[in-house]
ZAMARGU-4260 file (C-alpha; in steps of 0.2 Angstrom, whole numbers, plus 5000, padded with zeros to 4 digits):
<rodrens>
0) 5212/4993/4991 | 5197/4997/4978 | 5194/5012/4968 | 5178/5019/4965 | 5177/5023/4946
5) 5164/5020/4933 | 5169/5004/4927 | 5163/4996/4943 | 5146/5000/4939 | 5146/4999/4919
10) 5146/4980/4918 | 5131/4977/4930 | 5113/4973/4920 | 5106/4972/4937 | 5103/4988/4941
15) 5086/4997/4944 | 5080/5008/4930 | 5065/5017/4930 | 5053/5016/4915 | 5038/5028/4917
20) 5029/5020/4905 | 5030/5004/4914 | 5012/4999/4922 | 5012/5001/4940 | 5010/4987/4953
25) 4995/4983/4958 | 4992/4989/4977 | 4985/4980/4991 | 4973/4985/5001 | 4981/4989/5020
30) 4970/4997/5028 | 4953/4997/5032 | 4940/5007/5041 | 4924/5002/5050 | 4909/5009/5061
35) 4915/5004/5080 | 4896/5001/5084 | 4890/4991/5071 | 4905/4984/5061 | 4898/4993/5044
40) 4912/4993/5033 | 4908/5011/5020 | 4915/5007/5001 | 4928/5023/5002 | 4939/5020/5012
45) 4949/5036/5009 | 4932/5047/5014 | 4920/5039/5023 | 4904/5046/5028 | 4902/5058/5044
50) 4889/5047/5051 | 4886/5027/5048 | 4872/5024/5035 | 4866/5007/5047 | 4867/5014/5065
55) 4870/5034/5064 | 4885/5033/5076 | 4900/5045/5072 | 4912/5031/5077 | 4923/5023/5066
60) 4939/5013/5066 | 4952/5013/5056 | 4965/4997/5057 | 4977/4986/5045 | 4970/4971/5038
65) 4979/4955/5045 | 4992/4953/5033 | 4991/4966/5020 | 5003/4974/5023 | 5017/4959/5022
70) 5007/4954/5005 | 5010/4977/5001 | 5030/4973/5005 | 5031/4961/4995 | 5024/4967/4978
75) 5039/4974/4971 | 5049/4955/4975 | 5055/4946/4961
</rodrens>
């Protein structure tokens, strides 16, 4: 049987640290927004306008972006 003590984890280098100075990730888009009428995609995604600037629907549609989020997962790999 094992104990838990100190000395277990004072040897390892591989643990995480946190450095806030270290630049952070660069982040994939995910997600992404469109008119459901005429597919106009707006340039903020985080606040789009009330109406579409092509058609003047009030419709839009927000959906993840084939395989963004697998490419978002995986920025912190390595």
């Amino acid at each position: 049987m094992s104990s838990y003590s100190i000395e277990n984890f004072v040897g390892k280098k591989d643990l995480a640290k946190f450095d806030p100075y270290a630049p952070a990730p660069e982040r994939a888009m995910v997600f992404q927004v469109q008119c459901r009428m005429c597919s106009y995609e707006p340039e903020d995604i985080l606040h789009p306008p009330r109406v579409c600037p092509k058609c003047h629907s009030q419709s839009w549609e927000r959906f993840a972006r084939p395989g963004s989020i697998l490419q978002n997962a995986n920025r912190y790999g390595d």
